[in-house]
N, C-alpha and C positions, 0 to 999 in steps of 0.2 A: 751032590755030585752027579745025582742021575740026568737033573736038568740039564747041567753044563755038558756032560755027553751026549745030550738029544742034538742041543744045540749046535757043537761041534761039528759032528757027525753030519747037518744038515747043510751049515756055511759048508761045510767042504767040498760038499757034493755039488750044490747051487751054485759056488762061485766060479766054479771050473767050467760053466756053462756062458754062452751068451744071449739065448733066447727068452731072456729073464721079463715077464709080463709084469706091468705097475700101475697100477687105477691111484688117483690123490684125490679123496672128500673131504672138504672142508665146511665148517658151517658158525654163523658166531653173530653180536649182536652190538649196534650199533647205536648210543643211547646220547640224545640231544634235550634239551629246555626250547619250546620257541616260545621268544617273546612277546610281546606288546605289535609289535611291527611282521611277526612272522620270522624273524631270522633265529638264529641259533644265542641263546644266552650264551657266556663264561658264566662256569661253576667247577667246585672241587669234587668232583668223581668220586675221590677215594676217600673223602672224608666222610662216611658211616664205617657202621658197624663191617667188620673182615668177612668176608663169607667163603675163606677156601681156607682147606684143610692146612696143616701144618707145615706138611711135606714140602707145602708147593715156595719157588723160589721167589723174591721180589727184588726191590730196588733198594731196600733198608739191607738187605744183606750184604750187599756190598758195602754199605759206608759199613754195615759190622763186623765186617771181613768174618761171618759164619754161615753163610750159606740158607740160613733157615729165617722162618718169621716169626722174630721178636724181636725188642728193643724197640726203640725210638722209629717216628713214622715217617719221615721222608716224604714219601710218596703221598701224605694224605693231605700238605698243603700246594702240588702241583693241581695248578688252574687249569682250565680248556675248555672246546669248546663239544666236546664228543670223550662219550666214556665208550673204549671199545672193548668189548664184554665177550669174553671165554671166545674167539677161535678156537677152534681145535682140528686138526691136520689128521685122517683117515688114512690108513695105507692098507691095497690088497695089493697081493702078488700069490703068483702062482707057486714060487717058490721063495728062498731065504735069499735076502741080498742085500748087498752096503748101500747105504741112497746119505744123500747128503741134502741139507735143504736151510737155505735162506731166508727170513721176512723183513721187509726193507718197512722202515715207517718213515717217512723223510719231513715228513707235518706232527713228529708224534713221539712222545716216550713210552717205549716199552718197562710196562712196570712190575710186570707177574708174568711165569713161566714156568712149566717143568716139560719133561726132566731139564737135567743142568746142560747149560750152554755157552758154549766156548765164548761166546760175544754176545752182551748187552747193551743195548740203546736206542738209536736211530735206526738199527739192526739187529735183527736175532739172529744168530748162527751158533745151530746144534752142530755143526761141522759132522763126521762121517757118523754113523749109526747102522744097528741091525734093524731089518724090515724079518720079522720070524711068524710066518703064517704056520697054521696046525701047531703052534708050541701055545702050552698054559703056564704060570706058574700065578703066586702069591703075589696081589700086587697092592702098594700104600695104600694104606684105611685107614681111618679114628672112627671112635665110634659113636660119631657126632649125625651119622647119617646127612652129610653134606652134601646138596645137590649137587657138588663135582663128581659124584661118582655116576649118575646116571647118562655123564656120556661112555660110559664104556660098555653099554647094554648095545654093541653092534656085533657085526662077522667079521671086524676089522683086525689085521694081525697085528699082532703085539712087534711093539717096539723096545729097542734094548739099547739104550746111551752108556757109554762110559764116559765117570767122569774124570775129568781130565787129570784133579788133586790126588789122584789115587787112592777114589772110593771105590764100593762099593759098586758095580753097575745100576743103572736104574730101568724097569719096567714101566712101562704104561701101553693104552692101547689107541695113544694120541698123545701129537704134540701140542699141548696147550700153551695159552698167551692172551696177554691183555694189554693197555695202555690206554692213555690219554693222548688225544690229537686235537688237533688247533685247523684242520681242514672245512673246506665248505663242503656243504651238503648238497647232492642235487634237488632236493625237494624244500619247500617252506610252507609255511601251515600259520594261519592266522585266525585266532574264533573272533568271527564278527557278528555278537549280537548270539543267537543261537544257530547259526550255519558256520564252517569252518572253509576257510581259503586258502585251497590249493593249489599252486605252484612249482614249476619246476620238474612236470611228469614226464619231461620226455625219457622215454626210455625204461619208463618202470607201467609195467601192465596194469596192476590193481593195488588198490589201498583197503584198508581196514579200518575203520576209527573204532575203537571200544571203550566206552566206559562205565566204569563200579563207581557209584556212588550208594553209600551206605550200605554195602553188601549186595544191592539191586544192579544189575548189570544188564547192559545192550550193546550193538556194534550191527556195522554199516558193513558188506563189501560192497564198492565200486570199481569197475572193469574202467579202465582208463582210457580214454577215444582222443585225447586233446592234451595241451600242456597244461592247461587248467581245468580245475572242477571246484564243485562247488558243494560239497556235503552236510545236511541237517545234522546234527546233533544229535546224537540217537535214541530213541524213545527206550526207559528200562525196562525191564520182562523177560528178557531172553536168559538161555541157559549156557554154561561154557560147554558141552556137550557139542552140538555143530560148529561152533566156532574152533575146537581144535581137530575134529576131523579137519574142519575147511583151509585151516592151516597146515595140516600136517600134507594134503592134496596138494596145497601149490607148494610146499617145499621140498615134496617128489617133483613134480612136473618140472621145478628147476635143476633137477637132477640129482636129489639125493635118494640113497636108499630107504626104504619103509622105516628099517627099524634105526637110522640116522636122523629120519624126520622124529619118530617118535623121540627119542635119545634127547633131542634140541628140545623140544615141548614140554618133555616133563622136567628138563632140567631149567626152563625158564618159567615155567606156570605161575607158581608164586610170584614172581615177580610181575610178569608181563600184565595179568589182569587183578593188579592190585588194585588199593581208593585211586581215581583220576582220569583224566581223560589223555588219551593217547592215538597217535596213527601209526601204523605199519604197515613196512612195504618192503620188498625186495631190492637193495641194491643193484642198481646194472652193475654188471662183470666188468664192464669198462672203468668202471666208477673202482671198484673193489681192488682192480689190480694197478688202476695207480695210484692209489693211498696205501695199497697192503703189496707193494712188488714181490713175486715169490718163485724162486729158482730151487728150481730142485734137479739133481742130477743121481743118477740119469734121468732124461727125460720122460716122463710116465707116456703112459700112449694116451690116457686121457685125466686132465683136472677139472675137478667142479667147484665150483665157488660159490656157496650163498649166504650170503650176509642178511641179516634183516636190521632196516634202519626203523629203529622205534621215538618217536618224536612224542615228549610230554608238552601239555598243552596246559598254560597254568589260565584256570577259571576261574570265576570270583567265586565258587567253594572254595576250593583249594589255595586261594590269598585269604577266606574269612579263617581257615584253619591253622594256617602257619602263624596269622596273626594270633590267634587264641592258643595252640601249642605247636612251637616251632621243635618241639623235639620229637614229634610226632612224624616230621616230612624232614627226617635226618640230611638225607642225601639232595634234596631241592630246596630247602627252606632258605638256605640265603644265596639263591636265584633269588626266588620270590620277594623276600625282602628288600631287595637292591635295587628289582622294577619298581616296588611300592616306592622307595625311597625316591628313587628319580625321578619318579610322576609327581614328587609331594612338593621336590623342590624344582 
């Protein structure tokens, strides 16, 4: 009861105002196969192993009219050509206020989300919600220690949905979301031999290529001058130590906060610099907001948007692997397989 009086107490004061100040940060990850040719494979995204907590909503809840993730999997035999990995939507404000916010995918199914929201698909719409900065309370956990919780290590004020079915309110301190899209990329990446060809730069300053091979790890950056380049292969030795300072700099310099950049990094580390070879780079905004359209009202005084698109690079390790154990390379192995196949016939 104490909460709900904080709370009260603050809408009432803040709504009756209109000088109301609103910053929107967003950050999330953008996950392709390039093939044989350098373009983006078709594969199934969501066919591994779950990796978010319970709480969180999908697209199986709906055919099981419960709201929650269990039952049959839906979404793990949807094809594409881009896994789009944890967005998640930042909000400060000076004080407490209604904000509303839209995510258009018009190339894409929305398949994971929380909180609940009014509209699933081609569209997310949370429809109206509280923006409650200085408020804390208890917010969803298992005690799985799942790296969805390490985005909520920001200054970002907590948000508050009611669902529509007459639950519960829901807490978090982000709107998070995911899907599968069938959109082109602006960049393409082809390993020729042991240098990789790059394509497609306009518009994106720097790349990264890193790869683990056998727990040995190395990585490239390249400052971007031209629409192509041309990058060796990278010698292994190096430590991930400068590689996520060096990441976490260009993902302030694109305008996020310290502890947002940090937030992103440790919530994708595991993943990012697992066995393989990979490039990353920053989505242009231009690129970002016509694949992801995103209306929020009122209008914040400033949004930031940074995406990072991660491109797996399949090498003859990683086809002698998938050949020898394909239950190893869950989530890529039959890419892999379906290049080998078409090369065979």
């Amino acid at each position: 009861m104490k909460l709900l009086a904080l709370i009260l107490a603050a809408l009432t004061t803040a709504w009756a105002t209109d000088d109301n100040h609103l910053v929107v940060h967003e950050w999330g990850t953008f996950t392709s196969i390039a093939g044989k040719a350098g373009t983006a494979l078709e594969w199934r995204p969501l066919a591994g192993t779950n990796d978010l907590p319970g709480f969180v909503y999908e697209i199986s809840a709906i055919t099981n009219a419960t709201g929650l993730r269990h039952g049959d999997c839906p979404k793990c035999n949807l094809t594409g050509l881009i896994r789009m990995e944890t967005p998640v939507l930042y909000f400060y404000a000076n004080r407490a206020m209604k904000v509303s916010v839209r995510v258009g995918f018009p190339k894409g199914q929305i398949t994971e989300w929380y909180p609940s929201a009014r509209r699933v698909g081609a569209m997310l719409d949370w429809g109206r919600f509280a923006v409650l900065p200085n408020v804390t309370t208890n917010l969803p956990a298992e005690a799985d220690g799942n790296h969805y919780y390490a985005a909520r290590k920001t200054d970002a004020a907590l948000v508050r949905v009611c669902n529509t079915k007459g639950q519960p309110a829901e807490f978090e301190k982000f709107l998070f979301y995911r899907g599968v899209g069938g959109f082109d990329l602006p960049l393409s990446v082809k390993l020729d031999g042991n240098v990789l060809r790059l394509a497609g730069l306009t518009d994106i300053e720097q790349v990264i290529v890193f790869e683990n091979r056998a727990g040995k790890i190395g990585f490239q950056i390249t400052d971007v001058i031209d629409d192509e380049a041309i990058v060796t292969r990278p010698s292994l030795g190096d430590t991930l130590a400068p590689l996520l300072a060096a990441l976490q700099q260009t993902l302030i310099a694109r305008g996020l906060y310290e502890k947002e950049a940090q937030a992103m990094t440790k919530t994708w580390r595991d993943s990012w610099f697992e066995e393989g070879l990979r490039v990353f780079y920053v989505m242009p905004r231009a690129t970002t907001d016509a694949v992801l359209p995103l209306t929020i009202e009122p209008e914040p005084q400033n949004v930031v948007r940074v995406l990072v698109g991660r491109i797996e690079v399949i090498t003859p390790e990683l086809e002698a692997s998938v050949v020898a154990n394909p239950q190893m390379h869950s989530r890529f192995a039959e890419a892999v397989l379906k290049q080998l196949c078409s090369r065979v016939n």
